[in-house]
Phi, psi and omega in degrees: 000131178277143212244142184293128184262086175254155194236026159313115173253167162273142181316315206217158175220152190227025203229138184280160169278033143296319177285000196238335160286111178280169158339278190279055122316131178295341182310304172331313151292304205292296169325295202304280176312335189288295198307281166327328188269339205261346186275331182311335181258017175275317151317354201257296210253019152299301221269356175277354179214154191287193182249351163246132175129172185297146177293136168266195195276122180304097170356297178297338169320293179316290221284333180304307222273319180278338169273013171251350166311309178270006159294315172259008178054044179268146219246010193191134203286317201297310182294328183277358175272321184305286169339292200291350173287329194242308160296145176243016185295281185326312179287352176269309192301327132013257199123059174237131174252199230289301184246067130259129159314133177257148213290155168269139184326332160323292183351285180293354164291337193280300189276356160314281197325296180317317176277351215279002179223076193195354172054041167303336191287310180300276189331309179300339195266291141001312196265350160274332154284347171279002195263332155304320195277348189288311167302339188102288290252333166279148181276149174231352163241030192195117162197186204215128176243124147205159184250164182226142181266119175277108170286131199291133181309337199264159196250141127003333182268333171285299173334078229250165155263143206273046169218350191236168192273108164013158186259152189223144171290116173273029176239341191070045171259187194263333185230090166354146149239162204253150169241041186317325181333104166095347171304106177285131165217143189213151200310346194277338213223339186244137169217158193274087172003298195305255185255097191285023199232326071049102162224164227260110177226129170251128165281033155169166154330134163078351196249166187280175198219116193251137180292138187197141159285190171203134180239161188213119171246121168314127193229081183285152224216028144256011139217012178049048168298135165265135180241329191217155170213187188197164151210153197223141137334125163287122197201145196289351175268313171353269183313325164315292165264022133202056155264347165294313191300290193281349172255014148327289186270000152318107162313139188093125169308334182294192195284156146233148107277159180226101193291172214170137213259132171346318181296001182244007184265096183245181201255317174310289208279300173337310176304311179288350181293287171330308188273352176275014182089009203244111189309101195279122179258085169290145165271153191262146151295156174278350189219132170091356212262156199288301184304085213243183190306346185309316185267312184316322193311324209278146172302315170337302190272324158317307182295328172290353205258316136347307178265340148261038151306327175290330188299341163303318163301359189257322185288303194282037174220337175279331173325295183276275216279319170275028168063348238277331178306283156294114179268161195282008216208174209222077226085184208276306210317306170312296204287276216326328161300326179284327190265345137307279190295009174272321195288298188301345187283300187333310196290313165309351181240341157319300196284339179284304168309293179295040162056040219265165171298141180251142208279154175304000000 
C-alpha cells in the first residue's frame, strides 16, 4: 500500500540527538578525546571569565563548534551557525539540545579576542597529544620539520609602498584599480593595506610570488602526529629558524632526529642542529651539502628520509579540509590560532584512525 505525502510535521519529538547518532560515528571517538582534552582545560577558562554577571556562551561549546568547522570545510562563521540551527549530528557534538538558541556568528569574534592571547589552542593541541603519548602513538626520538606556505587574505593589488597614500577609485568604489606591471616591489620598501603582517614571498624558481604566510609543523614519525607548529611571516629563512625554534623544545636530553627536505640542508642550521643534541637527518643538496657520511651511513637516515615524507599528508588535509590553503583571518596572531587548532584536529582524526581507544 502506498503512504500518504503528508507535509504535517510533528509538534513534539521524544527521541534525544544521542539516539540519533549511531555508534560507530566516526564523531563519536573524536568527541570523546576533544571533551577530555576541553575538561583539562577548564581550570584556564575559569580564569578567563569573571564569577558574577550573565552566565556566557560556554567555551567549550565555541572551541566544539569550531573544531567541527575545520572538520566539515565549513568556509564561514555565518554557515557554520546556520549548520548548528538545523543539524543534528552538530548539535549533539556540541552539547546542544533539541530547543536551544543557537549563538549569533558575532560570538566568535568577540571571544577570539579573549581566548587568542591565552594560548587555548596550544593548550588544546598539547592535551591532546598526551593523550597519544599515553596510548604509545608517539615517537619519542625520531620526528620531522617542515613548512608550508599559507596564502594571505590580501591580494596583490594592496601591496602598495609604504609612503604613499592607497590609491582611490575613481568612480568611488571600493576596489580601485592598480597598475603594478614594471614596477619593483619589495617587502623593505612595500606593504599590504589589507593585512600588513602579510609578505610578498615566492617558494622557488619559476613559481609566482605571492602575499603569504608560512606555517611550519614538528612532526613525530611513527604514526605521523603533530606535536609542535609555529606560523611566521614568509621568508627565505623562516623554516630554518623554526625548525630550530621547535627542536629546542623536544622534551628530554637524549639524542633525536630531525628529518628534513633539502631546503634546510645548510651549513648553519646543521651546526644549531648538532650543538642541541639533535642528529639532523637532512635530505643532501646534489652540490655543497652540509650533510656527509658520519650521518648518511647509519639505516636511521634512510629510514627518515622515507619517513618525512608524511608530513605532506598533514599539509594537504589542513589545505582541503581545514581551507587552510587561503587564510580566513587577517594577522600572524589570528591565523596561528586557526593553524593550531587545524593541527589539533588533524591529530584527532589521525588518531581515530589508528584505532585509538577512547578515553573514559
Amino acid at each position: 500500500m502506498r503512504g500518504t505525502d503528508t507535509h504535517q510535521q510533528m509538534l513534539f519529538s521524544y527521541v534525544s540527538p544521542e539516539a540519533r547518532v549511531p555508534q560507530d560515528h566516526p564523531l563519536r571517538p573524536i568527541r570523546k578525546m576533544a571533551d577530555k582534552a576541553l575538561k583539562e582545560l577548564s581550570p584556564v577558562f575559569r580564569e578567563l571569565y569573571a564569577t558574577v554577571g550573565r552566565p556566557s556562551i560556554p567555551p567549550e561549546k565555541l572551541l566544539r563548534s569550531l573544531l567541527l568547522q575545520i572538520l566539515y570545510s565549513i568556509r564561514s562563521e555565518r554557515m557554520l551557525v546556520e549548520q548548528l540551527d538545523y543539524n543534528l549530528l552538530f548539535r549533539w557534538f556540541i552539547g546542544l539540545s533539541m530547543d536551544e538558541a543557537v549563538w549569533n556568528h558575532s560570538s566568535y569574534s568577540k571571544n577570539r579576542d579573549r581566548i587568542l592571547h591565552t594560548d587555548i589552542a596550544v593548550m588544546f593541541l598539547r592535551a591532546i597529544c598526551e593523550q597519544a603519548e599515553k596510548a604509545g602513538l608517539l615517537s619519542d626520538d625520531h620526528f620531522t620539520v617542515d613548512g608550508t606556505l599559507i596564502e594571505s587574505w590580501a591580494s596583490l593589488k594592496s601591496f602598495r609602498p609604504k609612503d604613499l597614500e592607497p590609491p582611490k577609485s575613481p568612480k568611488g568604489g571600493r576596489n580601485p584599480e592598480v597598475d603594478f606591471h614594471g614596477e619593483k616591489r619589495i617587502n623593505d620598501t612595500h606593504a599590504s593595506i589589507t593585512d600588513p603582517d602579510a609578505r610578498l614571498f615566492r617558494k622557488g624558481k619559476g613559481k609566482e610570488a605571492k602575499l603569504a604566510f608560512m606555517g611550519h609543523v614538528l612532526m613525530e614519525n611513527r604514526n605521523g602526529l603533530v606535536v609542535d607548529r609555529r606560523l611566521t611571516p614568509a621568508t627565505g629563512t623562516a623554516e630554518r629558524e623554526a625548525a630550530i625554534s621547535m627542536a629546542a623544545e623536544i622534551p628530554g636530553d637524549r639524542r633525536v632526529t630531525l628529518g628534513a627536505d633539502k631546503g634546510y640542508d645548510a651549513k648553519a642550521f646543521v651546526k644549531d642542529l648538532r650543538e642541541l643534541t639533535v642528529t639532523p637527518h637532512v635530505a643532501q643538496r646534489v652540490k655543497g651539502s652540509a650533510i656527509d657520511g658520519r650521518t648518511t651511513r647509519h639505516h636511521g637516515y634512510a629510514v627518515s628520509q622515507r619517513k618525512r615524507k608524511r608530513v605532506e599528508e598533514i599539509f594537504g588535509w589542513m589545505k582541503t579540509v581545514g581551507w587552510l590553503r587561503k587564510a580566513r583571518y587577517k594577522g600572524v596572531e589570528k591565523i596561528d590560532w586557526l593553524f593550531t587548532l587545524s593541527a589539533a584536529a588533524y591529530n584527532l582524526v589521525r588518531m581515530r584512525n589508528l584505532g585509538l581507544p577512547a578515553p573514559p
